[in-house]
N, C-alpha and C positions, 0 to 999 in steps of 0.2 A: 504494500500500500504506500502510495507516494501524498502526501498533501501538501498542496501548492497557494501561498498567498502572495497577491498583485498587491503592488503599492507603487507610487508616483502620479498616478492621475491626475487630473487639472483642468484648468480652465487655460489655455495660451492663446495670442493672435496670433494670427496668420501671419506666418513667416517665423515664427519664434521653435523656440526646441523642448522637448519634453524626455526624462526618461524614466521607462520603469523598468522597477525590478518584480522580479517574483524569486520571492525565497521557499526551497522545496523542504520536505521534512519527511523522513521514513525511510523506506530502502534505499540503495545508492543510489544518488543522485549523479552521479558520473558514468550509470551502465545504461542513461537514456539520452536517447535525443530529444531536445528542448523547442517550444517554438512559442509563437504568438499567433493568436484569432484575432478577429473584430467582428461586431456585430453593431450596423448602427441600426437606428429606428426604422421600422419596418422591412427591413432588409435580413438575408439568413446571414448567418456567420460565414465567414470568410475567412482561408487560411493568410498570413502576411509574412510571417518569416518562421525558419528555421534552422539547429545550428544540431551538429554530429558530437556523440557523447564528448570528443575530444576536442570541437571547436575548430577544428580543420576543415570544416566543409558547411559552406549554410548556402540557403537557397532562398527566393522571395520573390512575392507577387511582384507582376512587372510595373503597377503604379507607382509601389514604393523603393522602387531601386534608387539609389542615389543619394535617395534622404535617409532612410532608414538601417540601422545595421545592428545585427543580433548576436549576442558576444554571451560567453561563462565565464565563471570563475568556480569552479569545484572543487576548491579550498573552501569557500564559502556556502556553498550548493547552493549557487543565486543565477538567474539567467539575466541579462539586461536587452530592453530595446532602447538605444538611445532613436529619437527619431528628431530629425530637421525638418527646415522648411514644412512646419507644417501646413496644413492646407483645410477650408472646412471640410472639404470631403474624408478627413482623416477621422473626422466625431464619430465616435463609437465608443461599447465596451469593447477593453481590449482584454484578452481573456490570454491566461499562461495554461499552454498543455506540455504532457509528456506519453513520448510514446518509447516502446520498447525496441522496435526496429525504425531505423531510420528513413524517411520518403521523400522528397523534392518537395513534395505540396502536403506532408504530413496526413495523409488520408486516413490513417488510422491512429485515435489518438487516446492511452488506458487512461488517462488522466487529466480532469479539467481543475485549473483553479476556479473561484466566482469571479473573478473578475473587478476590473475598475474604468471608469467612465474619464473617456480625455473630450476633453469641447473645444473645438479650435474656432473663433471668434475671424470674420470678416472686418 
């Protein structure tokens, strides 16, 4: 059993930078791959990034390339998304999963945190 809490969310303008963490608790935290959801208002959840138990290898939606990057540190069992330039289309929850085997687009995911709400302001 893994349990996974998000923190960083916020209120930021357009154009400013946000980062969250989620810190993991329970089995090893370094034998999974790590990622981030979003889910805005009325829209289904969407995969955004993801990073390989070792951090060698992450993948992400093609909207947030550039701005966005998904980093570990498994000394700590914490995953980060720093994310730039943010943009309103970026408002959502942004939810931390963990899966056991590693995907491109995460399709399969044993573990969800609840999540924390980022609001990007025009």
């Amino acid at each position: 059993q893994v349990q996974l809490v998000e923190s960083g969310g916020g209120l930021v303008q357009a154009g400013g930078s946000l980062r969250l963490s989620c810190a993991a608790s329970g089995r090893a935290f370094s034998e999974y791959a790590m990622g981030w959801f979003r889910q805005a208002p009325g829209k289904e959840r969407e995969f955004v990034a993801t990073i390989t138990w070792s951090g060698a290898t992450t993948d992400y939606r093609d909207s947030v390339k550039g701005r966005f990057t998904i980093s570990r540190d498994n000394t700590k069992n914490t995953v980060y998304l720093q994310m730039n330039n943010l943009k309103p289309e970026d408002t959502a929850v942004y939810y931390c999963a963990a899966a056991r085997q590693y995907r491109s687009t995460m399709s399969i995911v044993n573990y969800w945190g609840k999540g924390t709400l980022v609001t990007v302001s025009s």
